[in-house]
N, C-alpha and C positions, 0 to 999 in steps of 0.2 A: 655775253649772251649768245645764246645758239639761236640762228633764225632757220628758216621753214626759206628754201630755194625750189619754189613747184618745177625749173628746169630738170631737177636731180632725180627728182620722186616718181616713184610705180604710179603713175597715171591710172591704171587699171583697176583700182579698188575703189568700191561704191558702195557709201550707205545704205540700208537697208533700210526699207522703209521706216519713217518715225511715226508707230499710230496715234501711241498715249501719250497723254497727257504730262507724265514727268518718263525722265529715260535715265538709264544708269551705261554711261562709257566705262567698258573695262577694259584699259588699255596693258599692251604689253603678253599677250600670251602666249607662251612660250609654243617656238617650231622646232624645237630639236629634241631631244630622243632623253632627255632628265627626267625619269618619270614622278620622281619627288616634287620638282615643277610642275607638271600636267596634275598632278594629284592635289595642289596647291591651287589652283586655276581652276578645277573641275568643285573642290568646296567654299572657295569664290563666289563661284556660280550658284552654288547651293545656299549659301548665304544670302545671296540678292532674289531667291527665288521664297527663301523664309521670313526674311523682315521687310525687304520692302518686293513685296505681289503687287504694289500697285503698279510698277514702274519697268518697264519696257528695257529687257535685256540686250546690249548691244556689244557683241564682242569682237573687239579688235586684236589681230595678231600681230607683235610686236614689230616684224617688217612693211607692218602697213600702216604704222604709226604717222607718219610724216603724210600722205595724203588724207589719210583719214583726220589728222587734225587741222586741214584746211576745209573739209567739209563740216566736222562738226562746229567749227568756230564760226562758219556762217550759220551753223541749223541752232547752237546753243538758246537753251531757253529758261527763264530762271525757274527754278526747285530740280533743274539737273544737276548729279552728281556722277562724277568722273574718278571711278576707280582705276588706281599703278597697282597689279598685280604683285604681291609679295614674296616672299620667297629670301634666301640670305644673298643678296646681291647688293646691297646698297655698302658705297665704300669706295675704296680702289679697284679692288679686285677686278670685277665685272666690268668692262669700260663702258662694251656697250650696250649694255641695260639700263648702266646710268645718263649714259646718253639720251636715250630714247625716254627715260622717265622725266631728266632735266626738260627736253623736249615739250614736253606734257605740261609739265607744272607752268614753265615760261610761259606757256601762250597763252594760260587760263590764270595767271598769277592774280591775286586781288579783282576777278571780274567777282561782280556782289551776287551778280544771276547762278551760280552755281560753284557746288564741294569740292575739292580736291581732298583726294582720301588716297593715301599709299598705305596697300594694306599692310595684315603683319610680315615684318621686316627684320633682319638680323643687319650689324652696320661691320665695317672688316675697315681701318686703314692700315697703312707700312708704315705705323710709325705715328709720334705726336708731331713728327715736321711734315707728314706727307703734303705734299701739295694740292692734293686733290680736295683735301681739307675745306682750305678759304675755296675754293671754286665753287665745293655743295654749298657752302655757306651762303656766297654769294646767291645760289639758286635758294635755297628755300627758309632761309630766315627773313621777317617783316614780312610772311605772305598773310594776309590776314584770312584768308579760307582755307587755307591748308591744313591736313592734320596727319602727320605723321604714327603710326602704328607698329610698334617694336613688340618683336613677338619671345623676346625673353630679358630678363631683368638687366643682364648687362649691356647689350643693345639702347635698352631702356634710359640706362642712366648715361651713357654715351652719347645718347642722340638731345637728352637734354643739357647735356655739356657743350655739345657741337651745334646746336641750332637754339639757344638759348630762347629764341624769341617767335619759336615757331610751335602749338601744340602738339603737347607729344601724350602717346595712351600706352599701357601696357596692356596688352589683352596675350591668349596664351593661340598658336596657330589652328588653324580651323580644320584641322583633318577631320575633326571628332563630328562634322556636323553632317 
């Protein structure tokens, strides 16, 4: 299990005020120069601003993952939900994307007050021994809020291979919105 060392972390990132009544964390968004990432994250955005207008956009950038989810875990409140930004990063490949989303999901794992949602996703391992394997497994199978979103059929059937016990959706990725 990865824990949260407030020694290590950017002390300097501070919530934004919380007005309403329900909030939506999107965590993880990307600071480097991928524009297919930012394009991913910017209809995200666009997403939370079309289905749910009730709820209070809060976005977090992926290097401020680790502080920000020692404040939101004290501010959590139930009917919040906590978006992992999408994108094809889930797997080996990416290490530390999957770090900072393992991060995420761990510390809000089975809390009943609010969603855990990784949106659409594509999954990559080296292989059916990779090791990285049983570790995601370890993170996000039995989480009972969690819902996994693979954003093309073989991702799809892959992730219901490899996290048998965790929900999984196929939806198609959100540029179009």
């Amino acid at each position: 299990m990865t824990t949260l060392n407030p020694k290590t972390i950017n002390t300097m990132y501070r919530l934004p005020d919380l007005q309403r009544e329900h909030r939506v964390f999107l965590f993880g968004l990307p600071q480097h120069t991928n524009l297919g990432d930012h394009a991913i994250s910017y209809a995200e955005k666009k997403f939370v601003e079309k289905y749910l207008h009730g709820y209070q956009l809060v976005e977090i950038l992926r290097n401020d993952t680790k502080v920000a989810l020692m404040q939101v875990k004290e501010r959590i409140i139930k009917g919040d939900i906590i978006l992992m930004t999408g994108g094809g990063n889930m797997g080996s490949i990416y290490k530390t994307e999957e770090y900072f989303r393992s991060l995420v999901v761990e510390t809000f794992a089975n809390n009943k007050n609010v969603k855990l949602i990784i949106m659409p996703q594509t999954i990559h391992f080296d292989g059916p021994n990779d090791p990285a394997i049983e570790a995601q497994q370890n993170v996000y199978n039995n989480i009972n809020n969690l819902l996994i979103v693979a954003r093309e059929k073989m991702s799809f059937e892959r992730f219901k291979k490899i996290f048998p016990e965790t929900k999984i959706i196929l939806t198609p990725i959100l540029y179009c919105l």
